[in-house]
C-alpha positions in Angstrom: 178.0 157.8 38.4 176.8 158.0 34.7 174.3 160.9 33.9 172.9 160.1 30.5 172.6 163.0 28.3 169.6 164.0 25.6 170.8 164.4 22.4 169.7 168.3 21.7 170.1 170.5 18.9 172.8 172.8 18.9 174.2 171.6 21.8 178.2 170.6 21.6 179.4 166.8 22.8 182.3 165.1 24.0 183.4 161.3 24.3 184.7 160.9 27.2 186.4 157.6 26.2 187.9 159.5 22.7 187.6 163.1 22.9 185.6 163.9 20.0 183.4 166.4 19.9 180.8 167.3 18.1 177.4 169.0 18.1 173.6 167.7 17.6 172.5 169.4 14.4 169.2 167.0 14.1 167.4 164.7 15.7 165.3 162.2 13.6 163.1 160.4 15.9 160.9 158.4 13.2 164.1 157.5 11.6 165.9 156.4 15.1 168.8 158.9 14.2 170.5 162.2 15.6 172.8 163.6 12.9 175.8 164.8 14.1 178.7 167.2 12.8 181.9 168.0 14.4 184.4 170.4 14.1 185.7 169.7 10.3 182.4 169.6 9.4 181.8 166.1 8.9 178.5 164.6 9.0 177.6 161.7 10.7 174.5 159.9 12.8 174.2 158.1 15.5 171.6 155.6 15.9 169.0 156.8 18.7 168.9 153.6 20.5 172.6 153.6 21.1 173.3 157.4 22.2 172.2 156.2 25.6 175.3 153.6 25.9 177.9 156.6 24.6 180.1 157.8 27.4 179.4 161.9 27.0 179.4 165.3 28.4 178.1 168.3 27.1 180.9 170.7 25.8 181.5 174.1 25.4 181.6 175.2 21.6 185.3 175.0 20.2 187.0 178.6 19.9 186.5 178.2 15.8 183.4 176.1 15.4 182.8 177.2 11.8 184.0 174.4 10.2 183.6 174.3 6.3 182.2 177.3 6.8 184.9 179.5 7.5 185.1 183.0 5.7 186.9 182.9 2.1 189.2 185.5 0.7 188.5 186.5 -2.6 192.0 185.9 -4.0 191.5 181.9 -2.7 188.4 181.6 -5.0 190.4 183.7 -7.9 187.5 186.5 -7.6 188.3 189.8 -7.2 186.5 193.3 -5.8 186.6 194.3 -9.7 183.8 191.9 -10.9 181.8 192.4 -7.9 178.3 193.4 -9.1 176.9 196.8 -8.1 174.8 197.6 -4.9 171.0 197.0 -5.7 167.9 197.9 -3.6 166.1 194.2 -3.4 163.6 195.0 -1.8 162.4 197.8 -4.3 159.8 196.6 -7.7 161.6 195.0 -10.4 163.0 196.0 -13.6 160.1 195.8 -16.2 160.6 193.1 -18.6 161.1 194.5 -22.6 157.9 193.6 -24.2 158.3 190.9 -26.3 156.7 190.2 -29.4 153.7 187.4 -29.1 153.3 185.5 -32.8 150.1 184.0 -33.0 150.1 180.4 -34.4 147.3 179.7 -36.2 146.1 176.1 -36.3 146.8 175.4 -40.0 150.2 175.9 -39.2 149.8 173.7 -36.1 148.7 170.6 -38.9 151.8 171.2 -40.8 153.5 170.0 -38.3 152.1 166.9 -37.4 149.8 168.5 -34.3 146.3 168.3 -34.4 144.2 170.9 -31.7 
């Protein structure tokens, strides 16, 4: 007996014929696609009149499903705690901007150069 599945965001897949799995991370219906990425991180999409003829199950989330997006030591990316900047309160006002000098332009000078207001 064949139960055909829904494709459904954030839910994990298996093939049953290859052992793949993967999870629904969209589902495109005026397109006709479901993008899917599995465990490396891959993208990929399936056309949405085919997922019915895919042998499947729904699966359980690998043990590391973070893919690509595993955490990075800083020695791996050559940064270092030294450089990191210092603690600042976002949501607090902003630092005020130096004023800046405004220089009027009159429009003679505007002719010299070739514009006309």
């Amino acid at each position: 007996m064949s139960t055909r599945l829904r494709p459904e965001v954030g839910l994990w897949y298996s093939h049953r014929d290859k052992g793949q799995m993967f999870q629904v991370v969209a589902v495109d219906e005026d397109d006709g696609v479901v993008e899917i990425q599995d465990v490396d991180g891959d993208v990929d999409e399936i056309d949405l009149d085919s997922w019915p003829t895919l042998l499947l199950e729904r699966a359980e989330p690998p043990e590391d499903a973070t893919g690509p997006t595993d955490d990075i030591d800083a020695d791996e990316t050559g940064d270092s705690a030294e450089f990191d900047s210092p603690s600042r309160n976002w949501r607090g006002p902003l630092d005020e901007l130096p004023a800046q000098p405004q220089e009027l332009i009159e429009a003679d000078d505007l002719e010299e150069d070739g514009f006309s207001p």
